[in-house]
C-alpha positions as CSV (number, residue, x, y, z in Angstrom):
1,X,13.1,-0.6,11.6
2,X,11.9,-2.1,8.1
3,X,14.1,-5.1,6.6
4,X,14.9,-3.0,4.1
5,X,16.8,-0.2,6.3
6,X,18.3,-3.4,8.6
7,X,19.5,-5.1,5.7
8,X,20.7,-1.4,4.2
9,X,23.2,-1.3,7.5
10,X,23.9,-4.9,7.3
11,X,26.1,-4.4,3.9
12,X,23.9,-8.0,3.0
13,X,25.8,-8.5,-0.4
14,X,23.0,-9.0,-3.0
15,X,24.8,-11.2,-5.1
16,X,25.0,-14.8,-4.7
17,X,28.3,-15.7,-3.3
18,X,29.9,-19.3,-3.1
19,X,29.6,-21.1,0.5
20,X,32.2,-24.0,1.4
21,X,29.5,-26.7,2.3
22,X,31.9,-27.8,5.3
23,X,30.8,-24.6,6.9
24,X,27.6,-25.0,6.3
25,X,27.8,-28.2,7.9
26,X,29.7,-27.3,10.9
27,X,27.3,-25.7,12.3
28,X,24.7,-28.6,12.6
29,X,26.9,-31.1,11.7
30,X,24.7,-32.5,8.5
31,X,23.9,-30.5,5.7
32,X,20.4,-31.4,5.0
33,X,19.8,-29.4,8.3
34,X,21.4,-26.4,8.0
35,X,20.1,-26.1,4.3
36,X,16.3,-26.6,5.9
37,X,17.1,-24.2,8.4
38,X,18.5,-22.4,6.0
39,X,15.2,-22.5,3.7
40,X,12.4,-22.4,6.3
41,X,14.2,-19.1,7.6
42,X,14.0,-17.8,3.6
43,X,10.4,-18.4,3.5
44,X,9.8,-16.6,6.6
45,X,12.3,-13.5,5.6
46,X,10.0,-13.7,2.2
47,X,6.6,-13.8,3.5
48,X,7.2,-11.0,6.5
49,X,9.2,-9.1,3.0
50,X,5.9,-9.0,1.2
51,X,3.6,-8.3,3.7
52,X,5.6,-5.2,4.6
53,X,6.1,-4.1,0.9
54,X,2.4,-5.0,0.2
55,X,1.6,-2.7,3.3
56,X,3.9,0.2,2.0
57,X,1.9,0.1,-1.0
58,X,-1.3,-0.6,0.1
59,X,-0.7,3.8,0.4
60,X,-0.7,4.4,-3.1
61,X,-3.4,2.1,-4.1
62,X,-6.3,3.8,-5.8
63,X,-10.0,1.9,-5.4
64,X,-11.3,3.2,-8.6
65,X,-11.7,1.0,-11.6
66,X,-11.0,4.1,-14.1
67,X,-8.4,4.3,-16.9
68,X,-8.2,7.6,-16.8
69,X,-6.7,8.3,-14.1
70,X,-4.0,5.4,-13.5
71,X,-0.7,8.0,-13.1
72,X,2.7,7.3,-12.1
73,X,3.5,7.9,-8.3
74,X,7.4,8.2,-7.6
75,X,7.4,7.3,-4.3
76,X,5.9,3.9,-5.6
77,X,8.5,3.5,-7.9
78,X,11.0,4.6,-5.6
79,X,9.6,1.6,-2.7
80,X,9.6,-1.1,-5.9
81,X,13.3,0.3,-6.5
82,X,14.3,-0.3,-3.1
83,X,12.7,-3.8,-3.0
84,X,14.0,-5.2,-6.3
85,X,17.9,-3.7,-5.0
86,X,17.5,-5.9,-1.7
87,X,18.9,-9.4,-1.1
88,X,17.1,-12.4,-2.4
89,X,15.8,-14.0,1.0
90,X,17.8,-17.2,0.9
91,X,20.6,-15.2,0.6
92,X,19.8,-12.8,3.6
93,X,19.2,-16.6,5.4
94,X,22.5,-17.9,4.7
95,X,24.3,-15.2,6.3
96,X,21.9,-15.2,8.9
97,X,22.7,-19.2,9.5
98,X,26.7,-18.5,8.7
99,X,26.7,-15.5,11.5
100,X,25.0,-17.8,13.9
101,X,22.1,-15.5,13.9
102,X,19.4,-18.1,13.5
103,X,17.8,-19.7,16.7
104,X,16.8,-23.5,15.6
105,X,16.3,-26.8,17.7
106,X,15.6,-30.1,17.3
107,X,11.7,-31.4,18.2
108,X,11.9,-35.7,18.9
109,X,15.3,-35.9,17.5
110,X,13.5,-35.1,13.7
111,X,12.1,-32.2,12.8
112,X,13.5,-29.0,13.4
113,X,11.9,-25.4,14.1
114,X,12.5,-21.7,14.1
């Protein structure tokens, strides 16, 4: 299932809403990890995001370098639509991290991983 369809049947709101940064906290018990927990799982949400919309796309691409026949394709637009609509990734991470979702650890006590 695309992220688009899981986050679809999530109900992710896609507007930003206000955290309590004790919650946040909670969870690691500093903030500076949960919001790099939080941000390294963003970037990954955003990279695997845009390979699979670049991939969906990849369809409609056309390999010729005339003018003439650029056309619009509304099950391009429709894709771009859907895409735009969706979460921003940070936000789709800090539910994620709230909901206890995210796997992390610590490595030597210092760095931490996905």
């Amino acid at each position: 299932m695309s992220k688009l369809r899981r986050q679809i049947n999530a109900n992710t709101p896609s507007v930003v809403e206000t955290k309590h940064l004790m919650d946040i906290k909670a969870v690691t018990g500093n903030l500076y990890e949960s919001i790099t927990i939080i941000s390294r799982r963003a970037n990954q949400i955003n990279v695997n995001l845009k390979d699979e919309l670049h991939n969906k796309l990849e369809e409609f691409a056309s390999h010729t370098d005339s003018l003439e026949e650029i056309h619009e394709n509304k099950e391009q637009i429709e894709i771009s639509r859907a895409y735009e609509k969706m979460p921003n990734p940070a936000i789709m991470a800090t539910q994620e991290f709230t909901e206890g979702k995210i796997y992390y650890r610590k490595n030597n006590g210092n760095d931490l991983f996905r």
